[in-house]
C-alpha positions as CSV (number, residue, x, y, z in Angstrom):
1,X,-40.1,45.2,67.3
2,X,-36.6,45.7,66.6
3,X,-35.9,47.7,63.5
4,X,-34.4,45.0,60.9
5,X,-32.1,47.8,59.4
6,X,-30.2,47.9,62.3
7,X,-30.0,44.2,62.7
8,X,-28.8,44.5,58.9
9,X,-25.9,47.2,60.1
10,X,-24.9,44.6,63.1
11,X,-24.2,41.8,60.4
12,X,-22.6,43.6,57.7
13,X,-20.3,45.3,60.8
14,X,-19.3,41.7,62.0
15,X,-18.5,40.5,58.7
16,X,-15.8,43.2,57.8
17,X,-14.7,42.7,61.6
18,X,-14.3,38.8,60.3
19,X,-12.8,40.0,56.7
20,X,-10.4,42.3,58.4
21,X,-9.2,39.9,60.6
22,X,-8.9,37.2,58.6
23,X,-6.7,39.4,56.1
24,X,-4.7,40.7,59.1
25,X,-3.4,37.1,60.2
26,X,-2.7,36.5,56.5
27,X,-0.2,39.1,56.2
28,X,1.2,38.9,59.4
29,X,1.8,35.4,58.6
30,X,3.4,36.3,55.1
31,X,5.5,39.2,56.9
32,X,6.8,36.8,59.4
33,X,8.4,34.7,55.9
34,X,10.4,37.2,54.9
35,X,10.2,36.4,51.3
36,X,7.7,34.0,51.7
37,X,7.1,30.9,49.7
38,X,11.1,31.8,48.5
39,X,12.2,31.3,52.1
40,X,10.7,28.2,52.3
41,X,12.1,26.5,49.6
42,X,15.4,28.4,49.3
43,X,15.2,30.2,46.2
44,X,16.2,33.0,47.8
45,X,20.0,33.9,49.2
46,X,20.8,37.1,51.1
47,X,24.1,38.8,50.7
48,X,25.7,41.3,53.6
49,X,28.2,43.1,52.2
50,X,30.9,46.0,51.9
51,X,29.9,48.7,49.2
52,X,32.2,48.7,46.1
53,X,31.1,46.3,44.1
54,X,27.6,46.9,43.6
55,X,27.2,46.6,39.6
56,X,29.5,43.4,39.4
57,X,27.1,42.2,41.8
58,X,24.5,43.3,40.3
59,X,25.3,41.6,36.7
60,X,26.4,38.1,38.5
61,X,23.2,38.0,40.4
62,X,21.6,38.1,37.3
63,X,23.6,35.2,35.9
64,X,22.7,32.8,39.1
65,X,19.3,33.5,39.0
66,X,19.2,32.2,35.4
67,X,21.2,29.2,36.3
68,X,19.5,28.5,39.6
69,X,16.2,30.1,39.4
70,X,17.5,31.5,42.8
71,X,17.1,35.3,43.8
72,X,20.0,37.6,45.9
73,X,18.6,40.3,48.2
74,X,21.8,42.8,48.7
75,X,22.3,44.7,51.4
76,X,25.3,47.0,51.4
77,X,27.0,48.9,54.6
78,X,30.4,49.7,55.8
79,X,32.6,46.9,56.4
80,X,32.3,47.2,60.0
81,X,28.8,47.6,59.8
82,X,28.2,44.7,57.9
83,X,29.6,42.9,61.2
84,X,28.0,44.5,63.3
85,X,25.0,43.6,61.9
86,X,25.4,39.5,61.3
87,X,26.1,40.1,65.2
88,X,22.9,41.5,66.1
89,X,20.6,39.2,64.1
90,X,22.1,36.4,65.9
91,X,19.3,35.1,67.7
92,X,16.9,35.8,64.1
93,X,19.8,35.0,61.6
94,X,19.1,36.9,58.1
95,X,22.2,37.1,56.4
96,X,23.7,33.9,54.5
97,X,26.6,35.1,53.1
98,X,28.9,37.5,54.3
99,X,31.6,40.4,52.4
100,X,33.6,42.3,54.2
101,X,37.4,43.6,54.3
102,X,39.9,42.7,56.4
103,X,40.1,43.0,59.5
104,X,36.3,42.8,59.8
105,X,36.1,39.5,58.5
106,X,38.4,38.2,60.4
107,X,36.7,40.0,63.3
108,X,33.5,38.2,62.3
109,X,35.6,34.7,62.6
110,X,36.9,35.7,65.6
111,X,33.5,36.4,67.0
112,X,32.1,32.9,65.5
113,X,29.8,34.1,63.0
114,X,31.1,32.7,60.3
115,X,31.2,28.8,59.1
116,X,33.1,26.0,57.0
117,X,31.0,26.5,53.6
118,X,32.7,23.2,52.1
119,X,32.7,25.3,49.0
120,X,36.3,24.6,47.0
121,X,38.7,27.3,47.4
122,X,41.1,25.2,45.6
123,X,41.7,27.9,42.7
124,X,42.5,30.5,45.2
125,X,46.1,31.0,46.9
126,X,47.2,30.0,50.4
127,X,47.9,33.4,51.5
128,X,44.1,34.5,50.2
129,X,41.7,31.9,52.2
130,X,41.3,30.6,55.7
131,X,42.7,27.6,57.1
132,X,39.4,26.4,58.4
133,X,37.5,27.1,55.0
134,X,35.6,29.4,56.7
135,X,36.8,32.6,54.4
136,X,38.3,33.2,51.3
137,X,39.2,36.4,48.9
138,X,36.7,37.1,46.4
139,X,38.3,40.1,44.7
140,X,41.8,41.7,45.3
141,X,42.0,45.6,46.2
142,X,44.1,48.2,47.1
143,X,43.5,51.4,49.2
144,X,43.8,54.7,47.5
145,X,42.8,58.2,47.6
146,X,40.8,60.8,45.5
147,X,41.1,64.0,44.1
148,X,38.8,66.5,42.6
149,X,40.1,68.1,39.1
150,X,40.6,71.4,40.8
151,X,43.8,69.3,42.9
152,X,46.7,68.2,41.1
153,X,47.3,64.9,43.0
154,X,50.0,64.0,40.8
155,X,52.5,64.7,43.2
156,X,51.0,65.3,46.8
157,X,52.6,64.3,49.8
158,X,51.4,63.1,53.0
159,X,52.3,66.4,54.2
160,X,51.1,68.7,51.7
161,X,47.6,67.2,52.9
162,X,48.0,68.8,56.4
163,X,48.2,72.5,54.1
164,X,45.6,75.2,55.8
165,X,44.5,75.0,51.9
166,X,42.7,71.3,52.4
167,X,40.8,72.8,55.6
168,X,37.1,71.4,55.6
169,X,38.2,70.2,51.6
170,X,39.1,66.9,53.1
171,X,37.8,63.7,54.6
172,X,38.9,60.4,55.6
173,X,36.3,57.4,56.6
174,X,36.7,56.1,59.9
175,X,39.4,53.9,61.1
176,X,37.3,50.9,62.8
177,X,34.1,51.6,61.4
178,X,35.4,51.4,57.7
179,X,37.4,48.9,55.8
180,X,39.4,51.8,54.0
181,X,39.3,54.0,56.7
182,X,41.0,51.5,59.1
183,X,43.2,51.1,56.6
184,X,44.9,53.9,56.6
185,X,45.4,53.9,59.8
186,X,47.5,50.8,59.2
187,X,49.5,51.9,56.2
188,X,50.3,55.7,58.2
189,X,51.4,52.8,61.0
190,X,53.5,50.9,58.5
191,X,55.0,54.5,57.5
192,X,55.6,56.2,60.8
193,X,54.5,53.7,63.3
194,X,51.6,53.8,65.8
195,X,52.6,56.6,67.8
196,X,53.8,58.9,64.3
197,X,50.4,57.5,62.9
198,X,48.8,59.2,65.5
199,X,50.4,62.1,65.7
200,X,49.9,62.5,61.7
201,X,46.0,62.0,62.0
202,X,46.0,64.7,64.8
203,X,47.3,67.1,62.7
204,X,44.9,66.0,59.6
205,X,41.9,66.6,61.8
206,X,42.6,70.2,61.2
207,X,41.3,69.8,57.3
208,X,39.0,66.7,58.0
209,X,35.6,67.9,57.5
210,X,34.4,65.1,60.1
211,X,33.2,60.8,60.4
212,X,32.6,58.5,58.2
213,X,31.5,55.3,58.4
214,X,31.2,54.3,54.4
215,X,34.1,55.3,52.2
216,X,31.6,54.8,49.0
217,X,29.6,57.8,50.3
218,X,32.7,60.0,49.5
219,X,33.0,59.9,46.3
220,X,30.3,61.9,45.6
221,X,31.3,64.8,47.3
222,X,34.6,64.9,45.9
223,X,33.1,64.6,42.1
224,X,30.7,67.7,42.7
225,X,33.8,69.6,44.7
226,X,31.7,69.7,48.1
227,X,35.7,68.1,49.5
228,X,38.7,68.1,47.1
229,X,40.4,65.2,49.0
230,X,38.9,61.9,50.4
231,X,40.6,57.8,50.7
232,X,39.5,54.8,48.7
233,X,39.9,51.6,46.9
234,X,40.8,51.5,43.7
235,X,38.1,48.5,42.5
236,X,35.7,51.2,43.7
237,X,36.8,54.4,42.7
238,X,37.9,53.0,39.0
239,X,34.3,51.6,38.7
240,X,32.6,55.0,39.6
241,X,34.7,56.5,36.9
242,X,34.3,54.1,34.5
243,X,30.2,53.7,34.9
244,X,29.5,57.0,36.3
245,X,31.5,59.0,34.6
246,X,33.0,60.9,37.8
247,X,35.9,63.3,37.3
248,X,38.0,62.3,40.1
249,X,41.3,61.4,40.1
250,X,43.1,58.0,41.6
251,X,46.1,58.7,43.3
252,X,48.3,57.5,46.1
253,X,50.3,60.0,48.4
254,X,54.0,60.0,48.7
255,X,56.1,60.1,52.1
256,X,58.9,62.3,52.3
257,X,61.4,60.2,50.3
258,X,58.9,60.6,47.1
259,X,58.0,56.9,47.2
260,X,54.3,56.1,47.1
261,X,52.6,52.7,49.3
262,X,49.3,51.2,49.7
263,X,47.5,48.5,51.6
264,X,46.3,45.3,49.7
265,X,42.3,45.6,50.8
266,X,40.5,42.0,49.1
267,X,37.0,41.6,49.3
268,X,37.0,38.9,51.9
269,X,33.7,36.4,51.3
270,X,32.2,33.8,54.0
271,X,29.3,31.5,54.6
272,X,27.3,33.2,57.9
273,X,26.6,31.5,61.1
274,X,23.0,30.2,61.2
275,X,22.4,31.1,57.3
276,X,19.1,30.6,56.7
277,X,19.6,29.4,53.0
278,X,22.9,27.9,53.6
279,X,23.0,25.6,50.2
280,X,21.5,28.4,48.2
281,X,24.6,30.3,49.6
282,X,26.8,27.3,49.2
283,X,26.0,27.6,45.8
284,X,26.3,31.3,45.0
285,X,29.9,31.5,46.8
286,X,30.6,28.4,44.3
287,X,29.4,30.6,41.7
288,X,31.0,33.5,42.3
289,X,34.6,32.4,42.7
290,X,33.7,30.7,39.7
291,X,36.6,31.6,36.3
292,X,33.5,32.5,34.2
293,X,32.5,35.2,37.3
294,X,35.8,35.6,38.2
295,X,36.8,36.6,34.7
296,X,34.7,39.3,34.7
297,X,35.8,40.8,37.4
298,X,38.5,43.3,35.5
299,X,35.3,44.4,33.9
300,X,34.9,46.2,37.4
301,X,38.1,47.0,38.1
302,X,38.6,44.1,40.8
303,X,41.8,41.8,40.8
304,X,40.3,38.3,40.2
305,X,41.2,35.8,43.4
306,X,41.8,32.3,41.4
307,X,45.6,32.3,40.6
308,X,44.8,30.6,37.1
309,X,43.4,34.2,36.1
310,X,46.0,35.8,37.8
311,X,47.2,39.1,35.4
312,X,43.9,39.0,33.9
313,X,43.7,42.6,31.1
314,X,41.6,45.4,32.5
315,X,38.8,45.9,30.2
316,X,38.5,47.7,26.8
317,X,40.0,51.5,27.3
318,X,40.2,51.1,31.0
319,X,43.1,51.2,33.6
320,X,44.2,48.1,35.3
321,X,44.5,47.7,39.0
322,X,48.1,46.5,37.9
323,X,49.0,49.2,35.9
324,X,47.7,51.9,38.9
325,X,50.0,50.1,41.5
326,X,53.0,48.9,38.9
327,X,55.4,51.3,41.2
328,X,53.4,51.3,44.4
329,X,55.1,49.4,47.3
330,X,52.3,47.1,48.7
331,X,51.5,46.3,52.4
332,X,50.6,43.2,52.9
333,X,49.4,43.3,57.3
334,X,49.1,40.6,59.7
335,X,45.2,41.0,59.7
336,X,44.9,38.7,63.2
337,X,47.4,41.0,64.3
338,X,45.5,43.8,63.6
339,X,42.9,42.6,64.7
340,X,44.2,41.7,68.3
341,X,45.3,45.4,68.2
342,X,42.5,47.3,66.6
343,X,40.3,48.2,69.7
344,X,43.4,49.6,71.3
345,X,44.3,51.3,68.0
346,X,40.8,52.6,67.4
347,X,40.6,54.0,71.1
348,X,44.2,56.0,71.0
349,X,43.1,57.4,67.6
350,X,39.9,58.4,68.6
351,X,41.8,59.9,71.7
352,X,44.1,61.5,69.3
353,X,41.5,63.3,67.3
354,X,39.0,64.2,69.2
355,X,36.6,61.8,67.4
């Protein structure tokens, strides 16, 4: 006669076998939803974007999920990153809307990851959207640099950055993988052109500590004096002063006649190819270029996009975009032209520095 304890042992064993199983394939069916029942029913929007303007984000997000009931899941990388990675996910599509500066978003247009959102950019300039509706500026910008309190950045030069003084003090993020970093690859071009540009950064690599492919990452290091020296944007170097309380000083170096120039750098916002909450990203890019968001946006040291806020006041004992730039001379590129050039670009400069 069989002992009944063991018979006992057999059941119990096949019923947590049963349990187990049945508990595996409800996960793996909830993991497979991403967000589950909010996927579904699209009460959930995902946002790709450039770092920078993480706490304006952060507040608005909050806003549209009171008025919508609808959740943002924000994932931040470098702009080229950000790309890269709506690129990838092509054939599983995560992202449904996309931020970025130029030229990646153009880039991403040019790749055809991007689509008409029907939203209205009709309170944002010509010059700031695309034709075909399938971009438009969400915040102006402006490439700067950085500089710990030890530097006196008042008056440095483009050449006074190349001084044995700045060696492994300074660092630069990288021109194609990073919307600042390519960017000054474009103003040096705009000072010197390409071949002067290069031969500028060749030189510079003696002090560059090394790649980078997020700009935001820097700012650390030159607030606890790890570098002295590093490029930026001013929306997000004023808004790590202003809610961080880092030391570092905004500045913008001067060529050899003493005059000072900068890149205009907008946050650049689109609906992505294949969103898989497309209205629910409809309806935050209608929020966002919104005047009561858009208003806000001095708040974070950002240059509103809609032209009936244009010279909007920085906020309450904080400097204006405006006021930083007021005798800057602005570069406006050609961003297709860029574009059409930038793998070339990227390659000599990478050839140039050893990179």
């Amino acid at each position: 006669m069989r002992n009944p304890n063991n018979r006992l042992a057999r059941t119990i064993a096949r019923t947590a076998l049963i349990l187990t199983s049945a508990t595996a394939v409800a996960f793996s069916l909830t993991a497979c939803g991403g967000t589950g029942s909010d996927s579904a029913d699209g009460k959930t929007v995902t946002v790709y974007s450039a770092d920078g303007v993480g706490e304006w984000y952060k507040t608005q997000f909050a806003k549209f999920k009171d008025q919508t009931g609808i959740s943002v899941n924000l994932v931040e990388a470098g702009s080229a990153e950000v790309v890269n990675r709506v690129d990838k996910e092509q054939s599983n599509a995560q992202a449904d809307v996309i931020v970025t500066l130029p030229p990646f978003m153009q880039k991403a247009d040019k790749q055809g990851l991007l689509q008409s959102s029907g939203v209205d950019f009709g309170a944002v300039a010509a010059a700031d959207k695309d034709a075909k509706g399938n971009w438009v500026t969400l915040a102006g910008n402006y490439l700067c640099f950085i500089a710990n309190p030890s530097v006196d950045a008042t008056k440095l030069t483009w050449d006074d950055m190349l001084k044995p003084e700045y060696k492994s003090k300074l660092q630069y993020s990288t021109p194609g993988q990073a919307g600042d970093g390519t960017a000054v690859l474009i103003l040096l071009q705009s000072l010197y052109g390409k071949q002067g540009a290069l031969d500028y950064l060749t030189k510079l690599q003696a002090n560059n500590v090394g790649p980078s492919s997020s700009t935001g990452k820097l700012q650390a290091k030159v607030d606890k004096g790890e570098i002295v020296i590093a490029n930026g944007d001013i929306q997000m170097n004023l808004a790590n002063i202003k809610e961080k309380g880092s030391k570092f000083s905004v500045f913008f170096p001067a060529g050899n006649d003493g005059k000072q120039s900068t890149v205009a750098l907008p946050y650049l916002m689109g609906l992505a190819k294949g969103a898989p909450h497309s209205d629910a990203g409809k309806k935050l890019m209608t929020f966002l270029l919104s005047a009561e968001a858009q208003k806000t946006l001095p708040e974070s040291m950002a240059v509103p996009a809609r032209t009936d806020l244009a010279g909007a006041p920085a906020a309450a004992g904080s400097v204006s975009p405006a006021a930083l730039i007021k005798n800057v001379e602005i570069v406006h590129p050609d961003w297709n032209k860029v574009l059409d050039e930038l793998d070339a670009d990227v390659a000599a400069y990478n050839k140039a520095t050893g990179s």
